[in-house]
Backbone as numpy.savetxt, mean C-alpha at the origin, in Angstrom:
# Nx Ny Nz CAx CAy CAz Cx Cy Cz
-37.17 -82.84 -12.34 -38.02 -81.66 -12.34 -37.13 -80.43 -12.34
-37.37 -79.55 -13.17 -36.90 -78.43 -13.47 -37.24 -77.10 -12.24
-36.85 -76.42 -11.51 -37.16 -75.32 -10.82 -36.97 -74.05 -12.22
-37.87 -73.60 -11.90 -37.87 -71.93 -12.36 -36.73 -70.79 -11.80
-36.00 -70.28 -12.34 -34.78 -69.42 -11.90 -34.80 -68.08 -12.70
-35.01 -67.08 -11.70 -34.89 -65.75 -12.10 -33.50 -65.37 -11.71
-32.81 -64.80 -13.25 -31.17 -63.94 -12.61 -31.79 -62.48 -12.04
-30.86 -61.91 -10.99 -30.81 -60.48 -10.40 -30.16 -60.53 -9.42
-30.29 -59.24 -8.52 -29.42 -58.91 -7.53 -30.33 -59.40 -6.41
-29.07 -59.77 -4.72 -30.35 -59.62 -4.02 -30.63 -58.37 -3.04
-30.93 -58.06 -1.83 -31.53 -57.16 -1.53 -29.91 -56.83 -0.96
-29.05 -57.62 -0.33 -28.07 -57.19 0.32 -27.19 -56.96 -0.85
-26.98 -57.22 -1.93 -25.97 -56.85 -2.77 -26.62 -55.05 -3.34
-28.02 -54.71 -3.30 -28.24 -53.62 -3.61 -27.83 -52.75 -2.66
-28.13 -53.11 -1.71 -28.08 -52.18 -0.11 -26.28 -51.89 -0.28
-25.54 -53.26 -0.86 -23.92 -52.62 -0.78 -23.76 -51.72 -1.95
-23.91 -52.02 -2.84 -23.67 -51.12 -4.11 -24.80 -49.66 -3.58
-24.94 -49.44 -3.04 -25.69 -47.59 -2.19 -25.00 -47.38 -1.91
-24.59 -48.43 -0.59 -23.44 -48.08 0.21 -21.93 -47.16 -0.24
-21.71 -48.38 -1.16 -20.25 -47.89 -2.08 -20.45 -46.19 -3.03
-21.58 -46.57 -3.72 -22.00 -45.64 -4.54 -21.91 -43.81 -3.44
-22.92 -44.20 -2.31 -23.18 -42.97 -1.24 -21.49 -42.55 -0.82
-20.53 -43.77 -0.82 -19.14 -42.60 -0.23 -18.24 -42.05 -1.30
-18.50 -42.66 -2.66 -18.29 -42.21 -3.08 -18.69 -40.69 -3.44
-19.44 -40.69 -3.39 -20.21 -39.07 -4.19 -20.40 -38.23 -2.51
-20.12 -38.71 -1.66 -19.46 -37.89 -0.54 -18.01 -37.58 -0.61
-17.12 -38.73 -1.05 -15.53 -38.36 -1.23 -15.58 -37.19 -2.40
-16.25 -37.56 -3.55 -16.34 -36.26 -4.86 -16.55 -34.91 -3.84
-18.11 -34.89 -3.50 -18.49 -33.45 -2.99 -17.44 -32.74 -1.87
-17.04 -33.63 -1.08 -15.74 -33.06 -0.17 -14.32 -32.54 -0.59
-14.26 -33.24 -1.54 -13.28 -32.77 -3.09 -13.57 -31.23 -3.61
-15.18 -31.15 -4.14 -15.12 -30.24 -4.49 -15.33 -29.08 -4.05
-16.00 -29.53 -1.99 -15.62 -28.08 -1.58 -14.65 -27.53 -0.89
-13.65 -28.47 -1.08 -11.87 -28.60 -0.97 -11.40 -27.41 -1.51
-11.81 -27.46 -2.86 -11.36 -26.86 -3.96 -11.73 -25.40 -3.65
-13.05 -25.17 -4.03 -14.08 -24.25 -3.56 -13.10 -23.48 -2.63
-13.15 -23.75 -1.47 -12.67 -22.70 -0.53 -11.15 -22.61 -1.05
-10.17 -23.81 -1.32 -9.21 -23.44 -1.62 -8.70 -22.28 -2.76
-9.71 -22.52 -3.58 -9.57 -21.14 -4.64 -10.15 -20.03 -3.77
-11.24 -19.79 -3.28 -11.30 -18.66 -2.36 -10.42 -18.00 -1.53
-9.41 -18.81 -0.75 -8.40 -18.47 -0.03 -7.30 -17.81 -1.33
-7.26 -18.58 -1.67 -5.84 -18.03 -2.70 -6.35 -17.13 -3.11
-7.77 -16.61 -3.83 -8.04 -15.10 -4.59 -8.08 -14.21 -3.49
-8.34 -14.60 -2.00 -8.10 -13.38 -1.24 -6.69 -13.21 -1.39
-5.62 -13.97 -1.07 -4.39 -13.85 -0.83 -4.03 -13.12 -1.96
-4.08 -13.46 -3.11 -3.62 -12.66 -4.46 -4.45 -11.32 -4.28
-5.89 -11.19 -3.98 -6.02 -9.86 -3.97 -5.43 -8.94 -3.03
-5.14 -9.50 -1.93 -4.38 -8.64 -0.84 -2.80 -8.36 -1.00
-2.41 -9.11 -1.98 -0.91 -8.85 -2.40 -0.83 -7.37 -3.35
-2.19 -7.74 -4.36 -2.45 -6.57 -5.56 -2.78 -5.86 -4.62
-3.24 -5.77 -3.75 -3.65 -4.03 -2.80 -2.60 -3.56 -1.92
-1.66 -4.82 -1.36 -0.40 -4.03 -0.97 0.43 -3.45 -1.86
0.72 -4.11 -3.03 1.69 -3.47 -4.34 0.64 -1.90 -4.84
-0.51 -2.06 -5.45 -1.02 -0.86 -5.47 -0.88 0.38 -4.59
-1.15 -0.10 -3.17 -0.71 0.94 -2.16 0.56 1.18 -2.10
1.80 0.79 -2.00 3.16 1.07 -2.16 3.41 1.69 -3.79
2.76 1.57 -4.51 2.70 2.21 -6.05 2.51 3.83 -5.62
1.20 3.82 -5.24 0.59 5.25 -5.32 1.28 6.19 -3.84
1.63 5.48 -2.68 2.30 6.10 -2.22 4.25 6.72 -2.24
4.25 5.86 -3.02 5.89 5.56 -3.65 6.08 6.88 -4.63
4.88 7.10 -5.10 4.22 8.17 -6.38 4.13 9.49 -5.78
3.33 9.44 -4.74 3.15 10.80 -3.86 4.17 11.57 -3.53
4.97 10.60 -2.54 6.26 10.94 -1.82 7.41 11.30 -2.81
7.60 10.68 -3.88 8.70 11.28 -5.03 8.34 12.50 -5.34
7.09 12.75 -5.63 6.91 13.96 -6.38 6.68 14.94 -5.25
6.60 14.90 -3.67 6.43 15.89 -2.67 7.19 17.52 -2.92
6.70 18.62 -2.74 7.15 19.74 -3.50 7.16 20.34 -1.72
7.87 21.14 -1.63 7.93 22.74 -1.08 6.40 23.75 -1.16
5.71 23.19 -0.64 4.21 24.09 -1.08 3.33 24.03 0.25
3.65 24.68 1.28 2.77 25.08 2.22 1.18 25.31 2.01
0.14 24.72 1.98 -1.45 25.03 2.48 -2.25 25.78 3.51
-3.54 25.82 2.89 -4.54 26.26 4.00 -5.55 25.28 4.25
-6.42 24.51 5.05 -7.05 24.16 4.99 -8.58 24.89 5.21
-9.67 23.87 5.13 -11.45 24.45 5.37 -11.11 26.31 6.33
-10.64 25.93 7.51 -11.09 26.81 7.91 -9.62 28.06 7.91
-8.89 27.92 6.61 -7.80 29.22 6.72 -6.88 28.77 7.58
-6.37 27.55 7.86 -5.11 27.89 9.06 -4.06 26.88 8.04
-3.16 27.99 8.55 -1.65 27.69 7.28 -0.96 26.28 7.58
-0.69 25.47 6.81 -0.16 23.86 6.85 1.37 23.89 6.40
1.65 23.02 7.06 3.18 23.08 6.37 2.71 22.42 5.23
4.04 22.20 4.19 4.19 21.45 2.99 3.94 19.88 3.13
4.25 19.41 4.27 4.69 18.15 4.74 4.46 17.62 5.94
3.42 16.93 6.63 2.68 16.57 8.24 2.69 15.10 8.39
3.35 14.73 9.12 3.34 13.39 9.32 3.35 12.92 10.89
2.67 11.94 11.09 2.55 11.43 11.96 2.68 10.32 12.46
3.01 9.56 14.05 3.50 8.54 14.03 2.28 7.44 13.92
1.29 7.19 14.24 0.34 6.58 13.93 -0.89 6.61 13.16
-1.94 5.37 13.00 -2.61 5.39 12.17 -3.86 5.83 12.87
-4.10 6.21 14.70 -5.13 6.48 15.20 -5.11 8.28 14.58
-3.98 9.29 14.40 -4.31 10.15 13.81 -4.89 10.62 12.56
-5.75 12.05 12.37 -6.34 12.17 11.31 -6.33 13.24 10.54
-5.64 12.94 9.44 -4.98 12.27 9.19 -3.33 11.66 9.39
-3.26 10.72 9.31 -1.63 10.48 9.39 -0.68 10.87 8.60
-0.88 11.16 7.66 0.08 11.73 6.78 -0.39 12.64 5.59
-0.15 13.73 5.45 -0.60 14.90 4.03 0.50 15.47 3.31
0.84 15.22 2.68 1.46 15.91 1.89 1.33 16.06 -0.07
2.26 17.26 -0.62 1.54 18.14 -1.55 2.76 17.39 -2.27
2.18 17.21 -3.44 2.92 16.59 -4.74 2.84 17.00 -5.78
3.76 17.27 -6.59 3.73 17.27 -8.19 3.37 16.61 -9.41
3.58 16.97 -10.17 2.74 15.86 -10.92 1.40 15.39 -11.45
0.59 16.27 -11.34 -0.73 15.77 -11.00 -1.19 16.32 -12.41
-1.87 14.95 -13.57 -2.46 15.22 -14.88 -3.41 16.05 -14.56
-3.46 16.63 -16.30 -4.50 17.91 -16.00 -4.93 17.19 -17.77
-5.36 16.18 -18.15 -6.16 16.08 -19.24 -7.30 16.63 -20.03
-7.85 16.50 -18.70 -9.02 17.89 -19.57 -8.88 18.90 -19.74
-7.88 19.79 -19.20 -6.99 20.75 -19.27 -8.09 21.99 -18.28
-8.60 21.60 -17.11 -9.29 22.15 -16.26 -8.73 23.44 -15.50
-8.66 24.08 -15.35 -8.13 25.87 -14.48 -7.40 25.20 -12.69
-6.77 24.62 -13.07 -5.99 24.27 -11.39 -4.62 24.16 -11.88
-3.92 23.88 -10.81 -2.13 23.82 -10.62 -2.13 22.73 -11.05
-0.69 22.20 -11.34 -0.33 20.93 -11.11 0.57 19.94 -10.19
-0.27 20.79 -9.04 0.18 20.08 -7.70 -0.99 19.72 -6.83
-0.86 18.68 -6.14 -2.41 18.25 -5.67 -2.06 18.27 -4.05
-2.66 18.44 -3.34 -2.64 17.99 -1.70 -3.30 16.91 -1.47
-2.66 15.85 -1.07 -3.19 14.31 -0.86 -2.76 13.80 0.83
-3.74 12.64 0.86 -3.73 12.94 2.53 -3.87 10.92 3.15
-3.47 10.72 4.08 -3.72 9.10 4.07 -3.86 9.14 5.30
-5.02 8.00 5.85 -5.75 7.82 6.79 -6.22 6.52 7.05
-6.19 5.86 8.15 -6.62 4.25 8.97 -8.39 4.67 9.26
-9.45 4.15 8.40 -10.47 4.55 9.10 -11.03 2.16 8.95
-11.63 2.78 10.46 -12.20 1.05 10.50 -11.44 -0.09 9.47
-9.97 0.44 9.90 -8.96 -1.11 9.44 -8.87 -1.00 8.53
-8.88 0.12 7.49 -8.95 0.48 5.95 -8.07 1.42 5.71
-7.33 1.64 5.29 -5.76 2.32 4.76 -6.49 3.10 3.57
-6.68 4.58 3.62 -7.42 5.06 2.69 -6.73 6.53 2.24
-6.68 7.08 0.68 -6.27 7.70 0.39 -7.20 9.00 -0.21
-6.90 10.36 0.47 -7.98 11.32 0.80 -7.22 12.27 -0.31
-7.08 12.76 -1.64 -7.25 13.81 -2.15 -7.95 15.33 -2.53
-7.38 16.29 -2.75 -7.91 17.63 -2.15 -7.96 18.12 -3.80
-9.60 18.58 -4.20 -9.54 19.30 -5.60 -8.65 20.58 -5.85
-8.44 21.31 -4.37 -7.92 22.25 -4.69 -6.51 22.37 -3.26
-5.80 23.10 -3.03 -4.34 23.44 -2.80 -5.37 23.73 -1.17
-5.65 25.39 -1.17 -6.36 25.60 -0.13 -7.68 26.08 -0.32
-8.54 25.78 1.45 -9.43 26.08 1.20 -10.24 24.65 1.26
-10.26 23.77 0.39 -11.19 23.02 0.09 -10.97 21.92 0.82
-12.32 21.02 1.03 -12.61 19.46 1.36 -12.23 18.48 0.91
-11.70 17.54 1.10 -11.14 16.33 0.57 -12.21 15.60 -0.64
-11.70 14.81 -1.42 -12.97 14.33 -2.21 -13.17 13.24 -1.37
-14.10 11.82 -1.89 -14.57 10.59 -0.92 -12.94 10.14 -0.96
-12.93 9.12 -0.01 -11.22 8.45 0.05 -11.52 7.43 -1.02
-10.20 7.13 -1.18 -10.26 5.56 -1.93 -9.25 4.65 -1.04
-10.07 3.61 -1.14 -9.70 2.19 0.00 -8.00 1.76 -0.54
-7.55 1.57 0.25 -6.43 0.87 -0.57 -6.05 -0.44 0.00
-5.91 -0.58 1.25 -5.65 -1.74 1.91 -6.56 -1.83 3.04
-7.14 -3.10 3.06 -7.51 -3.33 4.40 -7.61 -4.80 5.53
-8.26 -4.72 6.01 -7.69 -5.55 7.40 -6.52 -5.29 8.62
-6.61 -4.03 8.79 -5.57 -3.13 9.08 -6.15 -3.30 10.90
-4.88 -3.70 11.33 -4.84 -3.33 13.04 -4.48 -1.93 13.26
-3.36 -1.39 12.77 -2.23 -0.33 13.05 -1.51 -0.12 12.03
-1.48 1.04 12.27 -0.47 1.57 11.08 0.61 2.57 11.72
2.11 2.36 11.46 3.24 3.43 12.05 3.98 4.17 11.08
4.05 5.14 11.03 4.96 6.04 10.45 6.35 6.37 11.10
7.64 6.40 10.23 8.89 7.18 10.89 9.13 8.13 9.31
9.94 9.13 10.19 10.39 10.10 9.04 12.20 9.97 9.35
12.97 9.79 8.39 14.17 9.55 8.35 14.69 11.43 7.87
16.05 11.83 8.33 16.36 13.46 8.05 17.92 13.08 8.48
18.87 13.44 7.72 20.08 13.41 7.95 20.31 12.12 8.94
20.18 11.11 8.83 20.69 10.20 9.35 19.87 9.51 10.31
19.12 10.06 10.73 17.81 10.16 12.24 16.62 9.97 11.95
15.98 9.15 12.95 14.91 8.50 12.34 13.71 9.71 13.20
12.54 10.00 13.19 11.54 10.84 14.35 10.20 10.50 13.99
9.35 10.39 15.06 7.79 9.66 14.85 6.97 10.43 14.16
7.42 11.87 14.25 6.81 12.89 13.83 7.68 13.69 12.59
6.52 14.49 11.74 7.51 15.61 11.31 6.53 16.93 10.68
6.88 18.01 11.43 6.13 19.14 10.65 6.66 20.53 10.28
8.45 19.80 9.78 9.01 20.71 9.26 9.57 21.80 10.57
9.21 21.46 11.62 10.25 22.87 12.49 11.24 22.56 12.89
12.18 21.83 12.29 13.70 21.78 12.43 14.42 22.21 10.77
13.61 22.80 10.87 14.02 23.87 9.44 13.93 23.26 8.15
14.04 22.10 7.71 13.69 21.44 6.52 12.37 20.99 6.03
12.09 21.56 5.12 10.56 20.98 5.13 9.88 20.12 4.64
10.99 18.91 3.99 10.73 17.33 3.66 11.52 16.66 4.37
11.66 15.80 4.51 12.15 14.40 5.26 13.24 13.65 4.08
13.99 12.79 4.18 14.61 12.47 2.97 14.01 11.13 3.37
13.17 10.60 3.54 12.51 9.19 3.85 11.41 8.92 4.54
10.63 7.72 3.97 9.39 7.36 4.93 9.44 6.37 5.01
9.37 5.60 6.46 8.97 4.30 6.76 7.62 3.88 7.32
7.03 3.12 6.27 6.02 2.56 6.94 5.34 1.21 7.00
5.01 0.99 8.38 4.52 -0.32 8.88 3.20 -0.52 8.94
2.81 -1.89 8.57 1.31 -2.01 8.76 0.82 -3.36 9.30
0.42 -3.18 10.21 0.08 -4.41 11.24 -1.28 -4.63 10.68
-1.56 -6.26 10.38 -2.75 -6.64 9.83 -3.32 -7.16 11.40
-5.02 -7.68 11.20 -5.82 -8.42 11.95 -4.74 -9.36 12.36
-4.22 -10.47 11.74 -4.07 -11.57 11.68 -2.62 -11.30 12.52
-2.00 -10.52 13.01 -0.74 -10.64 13.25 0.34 -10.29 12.61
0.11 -10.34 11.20 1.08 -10.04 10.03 1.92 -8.52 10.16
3.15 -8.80 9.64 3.19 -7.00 9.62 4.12 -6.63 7.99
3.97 -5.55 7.72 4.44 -5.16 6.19 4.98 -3.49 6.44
6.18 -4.33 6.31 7.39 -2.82 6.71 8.25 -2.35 5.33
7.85 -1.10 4.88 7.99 -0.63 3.57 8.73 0.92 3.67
9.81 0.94 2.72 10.44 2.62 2.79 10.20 3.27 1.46
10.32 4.48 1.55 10.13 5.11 0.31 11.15 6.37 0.58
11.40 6.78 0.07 12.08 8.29 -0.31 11.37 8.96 -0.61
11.70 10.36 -0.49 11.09 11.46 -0.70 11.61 12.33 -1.48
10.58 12.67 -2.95 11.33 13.16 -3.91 12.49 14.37 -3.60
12.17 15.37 -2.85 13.03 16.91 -2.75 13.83 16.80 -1.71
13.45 15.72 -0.95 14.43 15.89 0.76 15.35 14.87 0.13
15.45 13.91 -0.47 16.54 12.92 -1.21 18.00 13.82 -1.48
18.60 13.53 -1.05 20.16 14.44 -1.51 21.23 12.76 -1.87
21.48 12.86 -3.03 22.75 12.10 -3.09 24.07 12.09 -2.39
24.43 10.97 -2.45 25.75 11.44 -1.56 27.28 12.27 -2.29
27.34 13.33 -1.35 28.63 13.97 -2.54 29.55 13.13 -3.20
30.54 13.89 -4.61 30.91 12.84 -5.02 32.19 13.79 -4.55
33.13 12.86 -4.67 34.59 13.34 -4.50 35.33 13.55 -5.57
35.60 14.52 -5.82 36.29 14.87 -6.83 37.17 14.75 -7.37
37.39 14.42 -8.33 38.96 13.55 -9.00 39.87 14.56 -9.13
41.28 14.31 -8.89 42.36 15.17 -8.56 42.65 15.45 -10.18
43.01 16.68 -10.67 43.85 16.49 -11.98 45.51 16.15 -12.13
45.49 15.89 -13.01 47.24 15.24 -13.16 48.04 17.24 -12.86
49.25 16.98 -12.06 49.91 17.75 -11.86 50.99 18.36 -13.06
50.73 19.42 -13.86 52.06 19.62 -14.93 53.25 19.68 -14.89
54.24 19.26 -15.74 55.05 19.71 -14.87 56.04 20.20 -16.31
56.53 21.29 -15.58 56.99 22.50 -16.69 58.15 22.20 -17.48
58.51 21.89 -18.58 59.57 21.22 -19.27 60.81 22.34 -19.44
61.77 21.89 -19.23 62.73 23.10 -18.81 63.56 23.10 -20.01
64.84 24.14 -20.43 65.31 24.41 -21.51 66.68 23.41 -21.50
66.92 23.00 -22.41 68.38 22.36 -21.87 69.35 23.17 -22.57
């Protein structure tokens, strides 16, 4: 006598093949939000590199072109050329007047701008002035942030000082150092020079050959 025989799976071979199937496509999805955040991390990191290089650009820019040009501000009271300060709780921490400044549309102003930098809520921000004196800053633009602290030094003949507003008779600095303490602990310690206070070092002057007078014989 013949029995009847159906081929298939049985209930425990389905229940394993779920099984296998379910860790798999948990190992995939954990994969892919591996990835996921890992590209997220890295585009912050790359963007925070492009905003430190940008910020060392435009301040690198400022400070070269710094001029001899005393201000007024809103309410009439006379500015030096050059105000710096040792921290980022002041406001602003640093102003100074630069050269340089395009005039494309060919608009009725100088071509020197008063520009100004400031720590507001952990944001490293750069405050430009439409006009010399007199006037209000325009909105800032962000440049770096995640900012704990920010320090300033001004370097002058050899000497470093937290401060500088020009009353030791010079009225640029031949250097700026500045530090910037992130959230995280990090810190980013950067110098720049300053275009007009920069003095090369003398050169020494080459002796000329001595003549010497050829006599009659």
């Amino acid at each position: 006598m013949n029995a009847s025989r159906e081929d298939g799976f049985t209930l425990v071979e389905v229940l394993v093949a779920l099984m296998i199937f379910g860790m798999i496509a948990a190992a995939g999805v954990a994969m892919l939000s591996f990835s996921v955040r890992a590209q997220g991390v890295t585009k912050a990191k790359l963007d925070d590199v492009a905003a430190l290089g940008r910020a060392a650009s435009i301040l690198s820019a400022d400070l070269a072109q710094a001029v001899d040009r005393p201000t007024r501000d809103e309410a009439g009271t006379r500015l030096p050329a050059f105000l710096g300060e040792a921290g980022g709780t002041a406001t602003p921490m640093l102003r100074v007047v630069r050269g340089g400044w395009g005039n494309l549309d060919g608009a009725g102003r100088p071509g020197v701008q008063k520009v100004a930098y400031r720590v507001a809520n952990g944001v490293l921000e750069r405050l430009a002035y439409p006009m010399l004196d007199g006037a209000a800053p325009l909105a800032p633009a962000a440049l770096v942030t995640g900012l704990a602290d920010a320090r300033l030094r001004y370097r002058y003949r050899g000497a470093w000082s937290d401060r500088w507003d020009g009353a030791n008779g010079a009225p640029l600095p031949s250097a700026v150092e500045l530090r910037l303490i992130r959230t995280d602990g990090r810190e980013h310690r950067q110098l720049f020079l300053v275009g007009s206070g920069y003095a090369p070092p003398p050169r020494t002057p080459t002796p000329t050959p001595t003549e010497t007078p050829v006599g009659r014989n």
